[in-house]
TORPA-813027 format. One record per residue (C-alpha): residue number from 1; residue in one letter; x, y, z. Coordinates in pm, whole numbers, plus 50000, padded with zeros to 5 digits. Example, Ala and Ser with C-alpha at 12.3 -4.5 7.8 and 13.67 -1.06 7.14 Angstrom:
REM residues 2
NODE   seq   type      c1      c2      c3
NODE     1      A   51230   49550   50780
NODE     2      S   51367   49894   50714
REM end
This chain:
REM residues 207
NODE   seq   type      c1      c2      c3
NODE     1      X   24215   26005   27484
NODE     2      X   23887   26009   27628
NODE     3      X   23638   26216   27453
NODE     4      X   23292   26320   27616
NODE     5      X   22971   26538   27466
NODE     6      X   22928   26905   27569
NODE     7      X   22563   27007   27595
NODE     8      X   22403   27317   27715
NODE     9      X   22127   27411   27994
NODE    10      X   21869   27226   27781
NODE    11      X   22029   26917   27731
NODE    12      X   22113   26943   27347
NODE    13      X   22451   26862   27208
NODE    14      X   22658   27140   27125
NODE    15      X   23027   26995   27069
NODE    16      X   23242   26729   27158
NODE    17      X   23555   26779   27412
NODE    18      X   23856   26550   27432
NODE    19      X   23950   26500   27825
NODE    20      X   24312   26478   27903
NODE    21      X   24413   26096   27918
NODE    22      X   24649   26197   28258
NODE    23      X   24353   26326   28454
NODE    24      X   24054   26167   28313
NODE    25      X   24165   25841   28113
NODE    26      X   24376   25726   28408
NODE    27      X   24360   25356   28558
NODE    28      X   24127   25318   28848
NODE    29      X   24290   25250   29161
NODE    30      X   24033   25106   29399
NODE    31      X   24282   25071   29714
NODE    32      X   24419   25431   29672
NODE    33      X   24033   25597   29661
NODE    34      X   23966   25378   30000
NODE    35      X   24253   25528   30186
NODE    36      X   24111   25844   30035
NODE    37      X   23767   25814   30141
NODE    38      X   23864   25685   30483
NODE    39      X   24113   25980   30547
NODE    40      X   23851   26249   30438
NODE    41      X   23579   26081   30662
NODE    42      X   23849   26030   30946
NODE    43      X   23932   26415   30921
NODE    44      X   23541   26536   30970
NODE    45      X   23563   26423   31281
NODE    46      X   23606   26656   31522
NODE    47      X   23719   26404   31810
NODE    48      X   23496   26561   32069
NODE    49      X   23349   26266   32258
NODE    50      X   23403   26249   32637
NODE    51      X   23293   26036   32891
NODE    52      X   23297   26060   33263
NODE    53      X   23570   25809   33467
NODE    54      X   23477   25693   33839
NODE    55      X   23719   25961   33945
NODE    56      X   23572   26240   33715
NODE    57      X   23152   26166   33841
NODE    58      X   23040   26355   34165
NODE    59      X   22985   26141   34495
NODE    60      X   23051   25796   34613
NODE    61      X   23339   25917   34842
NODE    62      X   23240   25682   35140
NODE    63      X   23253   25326   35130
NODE    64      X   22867   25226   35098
NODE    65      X   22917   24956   35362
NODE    66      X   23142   24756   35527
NODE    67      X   23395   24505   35436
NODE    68      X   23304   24191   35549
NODE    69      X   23000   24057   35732
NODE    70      X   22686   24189   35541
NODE    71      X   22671   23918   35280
NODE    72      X   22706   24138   34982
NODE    73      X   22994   24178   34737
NODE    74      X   23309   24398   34848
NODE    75      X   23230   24778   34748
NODE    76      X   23488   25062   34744
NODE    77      X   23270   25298   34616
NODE    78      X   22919   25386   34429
NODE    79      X   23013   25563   34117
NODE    80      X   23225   25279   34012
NODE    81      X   23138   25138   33640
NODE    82      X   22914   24821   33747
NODE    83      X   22674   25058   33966
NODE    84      X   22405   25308   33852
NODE    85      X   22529   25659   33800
NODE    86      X   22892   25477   33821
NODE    87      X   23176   25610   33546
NODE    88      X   23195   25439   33255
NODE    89      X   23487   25211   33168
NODE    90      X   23717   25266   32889
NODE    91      X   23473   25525   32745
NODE    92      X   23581   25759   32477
NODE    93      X   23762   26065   32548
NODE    94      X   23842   26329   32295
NODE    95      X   24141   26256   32015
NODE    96      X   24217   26397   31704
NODE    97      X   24136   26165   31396
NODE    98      X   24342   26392   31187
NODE    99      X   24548   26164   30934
NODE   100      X   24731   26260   30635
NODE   101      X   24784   26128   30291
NODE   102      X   25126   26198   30037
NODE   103      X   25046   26431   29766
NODE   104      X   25115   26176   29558
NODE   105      X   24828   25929   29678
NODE   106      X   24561   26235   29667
NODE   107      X   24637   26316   29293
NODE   108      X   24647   25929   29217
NODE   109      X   24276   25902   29407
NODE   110      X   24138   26241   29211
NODE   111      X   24259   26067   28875
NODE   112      X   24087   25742   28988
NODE   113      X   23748   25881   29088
NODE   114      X   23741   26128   28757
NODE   115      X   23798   25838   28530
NODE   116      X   23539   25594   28657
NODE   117      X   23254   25863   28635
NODE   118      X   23359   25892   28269
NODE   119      X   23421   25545   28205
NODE   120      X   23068   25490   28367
NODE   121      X   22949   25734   28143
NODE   122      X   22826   25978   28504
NODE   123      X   23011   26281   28388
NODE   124      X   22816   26561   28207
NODE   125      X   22988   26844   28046
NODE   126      X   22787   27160   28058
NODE   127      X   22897   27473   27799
NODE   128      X   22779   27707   28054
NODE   129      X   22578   27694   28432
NODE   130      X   22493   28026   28394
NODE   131      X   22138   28264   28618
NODE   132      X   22062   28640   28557
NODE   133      X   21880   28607   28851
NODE   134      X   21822   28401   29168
NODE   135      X   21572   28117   29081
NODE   136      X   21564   27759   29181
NODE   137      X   21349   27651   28818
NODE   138      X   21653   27739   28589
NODE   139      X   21870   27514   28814
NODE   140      X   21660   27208   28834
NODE   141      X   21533   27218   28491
NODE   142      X   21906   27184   28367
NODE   143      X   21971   26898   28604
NODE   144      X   21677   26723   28483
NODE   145      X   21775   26811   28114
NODE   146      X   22079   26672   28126
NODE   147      X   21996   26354   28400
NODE   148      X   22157   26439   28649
NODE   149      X   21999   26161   28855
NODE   150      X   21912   26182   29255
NODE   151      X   22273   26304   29370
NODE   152      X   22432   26519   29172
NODE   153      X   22776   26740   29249
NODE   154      X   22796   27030   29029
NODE   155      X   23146   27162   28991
NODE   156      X   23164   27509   28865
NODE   157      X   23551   27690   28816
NODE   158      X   23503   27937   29064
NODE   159      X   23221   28117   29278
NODE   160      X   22913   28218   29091
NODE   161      X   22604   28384   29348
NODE   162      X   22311   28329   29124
NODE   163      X   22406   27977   29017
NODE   164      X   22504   27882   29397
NODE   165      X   22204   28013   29562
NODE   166      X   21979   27896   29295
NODE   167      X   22139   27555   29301
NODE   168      X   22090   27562   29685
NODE   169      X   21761   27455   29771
NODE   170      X   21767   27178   29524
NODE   171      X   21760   26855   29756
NODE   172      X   22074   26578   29638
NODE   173      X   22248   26884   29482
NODE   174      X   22583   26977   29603
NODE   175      X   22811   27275   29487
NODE   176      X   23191   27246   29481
NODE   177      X   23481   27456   29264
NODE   178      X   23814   27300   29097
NODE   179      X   23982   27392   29410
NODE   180      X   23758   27226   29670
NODE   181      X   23689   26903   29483
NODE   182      X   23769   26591   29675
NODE   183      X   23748   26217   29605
NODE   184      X   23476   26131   29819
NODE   185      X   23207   26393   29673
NODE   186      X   23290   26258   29353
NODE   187      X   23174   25912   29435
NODE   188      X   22919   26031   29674
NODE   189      X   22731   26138   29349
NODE   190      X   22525   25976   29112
NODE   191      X   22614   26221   28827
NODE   192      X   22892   26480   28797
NODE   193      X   22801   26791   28647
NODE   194      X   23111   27022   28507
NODE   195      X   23065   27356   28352
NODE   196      X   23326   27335   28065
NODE   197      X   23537   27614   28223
NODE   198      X   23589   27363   28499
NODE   199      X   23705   27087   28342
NODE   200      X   23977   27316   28139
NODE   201      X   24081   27450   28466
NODE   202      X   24142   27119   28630
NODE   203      X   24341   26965   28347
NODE   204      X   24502   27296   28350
NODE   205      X   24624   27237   28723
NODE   206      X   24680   26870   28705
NODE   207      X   24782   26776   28353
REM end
């Protein structure tokens, strides 16, 4: 089983936590985290593009000139694609991107991205983010005790107002709860910061 350090705010060494070997210890599967990745980036899009056909832009109802005798190429119309202010051709139009991966698959990919960012020793296990009070200082002090490096995703177990608003102005920094993680913030981040109440409650829920 994987064991990892537990510090506090400050960065000092308080005790030592063994991670469960299903959730944390598992083998990385670097084909299952693509399909994750892709289908999370695939599902932000909101599939909203459209573009204007030659039958959808105003105008070019009359035949600009005639068929034969002027010298120029045959034209049915102005507003088709090869003239200016013409519809576009095969332009986008709006879709869903919505695709959909097994259960299975997700829990495989959540295993995968936990244990590389222990295995590449970019998982930091905090005793307790705790603020009395809204301020940005506490926050960024403790990331910078504890190197959190540029990016950092700070999981906490559930929501917290002091410690989210304080953590919010903090550029790099995102927030995110046992129940919103997902695969991609996880390797989006150059550190992962859990409060220690986190981690129990994910290998609580998935172990």
């Amino acid at each position: 089983m994987p064991s990892i350090n537990v510090v506090n705010m400050a960065g000092a060494k308080v005790s030592e936590m063994t991670l469960s070997d299903v959730v944390f210890g598992a083998e990385v599967n670097e084909a299952v985290l693509h399909a994750a990745v892709r289908a999370y980036l695939l599902n932000q899009r909101q599939g909203t593009q459209s573009t204007l056909t030659r039958s959808e832009v105003s105008g070019g109802g009359r035949k600009p000139w005639k068929q034969k005798g002027t010298g120029r190429a045959r034209q049915g119309s102005t507003r088709s694609p090869q003239w200016t202010h013409g519809g576009i051709a095969l332009g986008p139009k709006p879709r869903s991107y919505t695709t959909k991966l097994n259960k299975k698959v997700k829990r495989i990919a959540m295993f995968s991205a936990l244990s590389a960012k222990v295995a590449n020793n970019e998982m930091v296990v905090v005793d307790a983010i705790v603020a009395e009070t809204y301020k940005t200082k506490v926050m960024a002090d403790m990331l910078k005790a504890v190197n959190a490096g540029r990016k950092a995703l700070v999981v906490l177990d559930g929501p917290c107002d002091t410690v989210v608003k304080s953590l919010a102005n903090i550029a790099g920094v995102k927030i995110a709860y046992t129940n919103t993680l997902n695969v991609y913030d996880i390797l989006n981040c150059n550190t992962i910061v859990f409060a220690k109440s986190a981690v129990e409650k994910l290998e609580e829920v998935y172990a």
